[in-house]
C-alpha positions in Angstrom: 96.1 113.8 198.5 96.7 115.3 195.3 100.3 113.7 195.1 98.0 110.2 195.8 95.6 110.9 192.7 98.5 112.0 190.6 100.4 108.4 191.3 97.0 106.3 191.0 96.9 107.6 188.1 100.0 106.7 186.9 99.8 103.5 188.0 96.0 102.9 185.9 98.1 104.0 182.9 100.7 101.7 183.5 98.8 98.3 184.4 96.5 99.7 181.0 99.7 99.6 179.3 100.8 96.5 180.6 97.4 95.0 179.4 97.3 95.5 176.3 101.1 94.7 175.8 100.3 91.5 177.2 96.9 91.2 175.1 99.5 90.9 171.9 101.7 88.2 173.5 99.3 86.0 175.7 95.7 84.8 175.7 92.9 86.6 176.8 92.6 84.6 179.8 96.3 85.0 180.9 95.6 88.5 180.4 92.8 88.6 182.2 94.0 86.7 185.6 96.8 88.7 185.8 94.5 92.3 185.7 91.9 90.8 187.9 94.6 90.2 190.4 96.8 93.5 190.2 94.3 96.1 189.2 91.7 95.0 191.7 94.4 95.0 194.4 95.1 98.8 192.9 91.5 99.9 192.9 90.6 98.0 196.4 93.4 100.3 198.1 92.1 103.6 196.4 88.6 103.1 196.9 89.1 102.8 200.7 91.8 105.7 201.0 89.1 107.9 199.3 86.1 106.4 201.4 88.1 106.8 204.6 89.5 110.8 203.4 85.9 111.6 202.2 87.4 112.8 199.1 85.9 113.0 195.9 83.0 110.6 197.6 80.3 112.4 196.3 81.4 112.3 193.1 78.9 110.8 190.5 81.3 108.9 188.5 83.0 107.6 191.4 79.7 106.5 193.6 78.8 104.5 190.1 82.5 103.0 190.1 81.9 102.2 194.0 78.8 100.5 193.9 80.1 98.8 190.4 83.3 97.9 192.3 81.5 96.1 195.4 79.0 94.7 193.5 81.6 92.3 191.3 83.4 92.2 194.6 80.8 90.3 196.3 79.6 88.2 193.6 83.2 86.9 193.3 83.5 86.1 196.8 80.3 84.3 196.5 81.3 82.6 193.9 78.1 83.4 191.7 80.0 85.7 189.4 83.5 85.0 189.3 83.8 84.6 185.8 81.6 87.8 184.9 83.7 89.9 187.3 86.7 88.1 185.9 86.4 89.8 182.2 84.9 92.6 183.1 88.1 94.0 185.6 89.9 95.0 182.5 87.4 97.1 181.5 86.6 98.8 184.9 90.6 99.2 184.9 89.7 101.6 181.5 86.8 103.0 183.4 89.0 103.8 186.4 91.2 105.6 184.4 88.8 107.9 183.4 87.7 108.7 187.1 91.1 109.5 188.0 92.0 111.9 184.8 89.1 113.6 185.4 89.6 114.0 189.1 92.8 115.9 188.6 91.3 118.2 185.9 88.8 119.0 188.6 91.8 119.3 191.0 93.4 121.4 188.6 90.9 123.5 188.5 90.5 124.2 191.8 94.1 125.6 191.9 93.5 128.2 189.2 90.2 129.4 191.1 92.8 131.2 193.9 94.4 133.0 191.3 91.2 135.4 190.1 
């Protein structure tokens, strides 16, 4: 699992990379379709590998980013906030990002705990 939070967050860094090269050549809205589509994707896969493992599930930041996450998840499919969830994904990408560097300082820490 740690090998899985280690790539996921490799990957946030990338697509955050990606976004903000493409925020210097493209539109905002170019930008933004192309996030939505690829980072949700990204974040839809994580969220149910770490639901289904039970890990970090009781985390606070990550039960905020969960109920954040369905929430624009079903007002897109509903059609009611599509464009709210729209520009918001890049900055629940950033937000992501967070989670995931401070999951594996937790993680880290818990490996230096079996050395006292």
């Amino acid at each position: 699992m740690k090998l899985f939070k280690q790539t996921e967050l490799v990957i946030t860094i990338l697509l955050c990379a990606a976004l903000i090269t493409l925020l210097f050549l493209n539109s905002f809205f170019e930008v933004a379709y192309v996030v939505y589509i690829i980072a949700g994707a990204c974040q839809f896969i994580s969220l149910f590998v770490h639901f289904k493992t039970g890990w970090f599930s009781n985390h606070v930041l990550r039960n905020i980013y969960y109920i954040t996450f369905l929430l624009s998840a079903l007002l897109a499919i509903t059609n009611t906030g599509l464009m709210g969830s729209f520009f918001t994904s890049p900055f629940m990408l950033l937000i992501y990002t967070y989670i995931c560097y401070k999951e594996i300082q937790i993680l880290r820490l818990k490996e230096f705990v079996h050395l006292k």
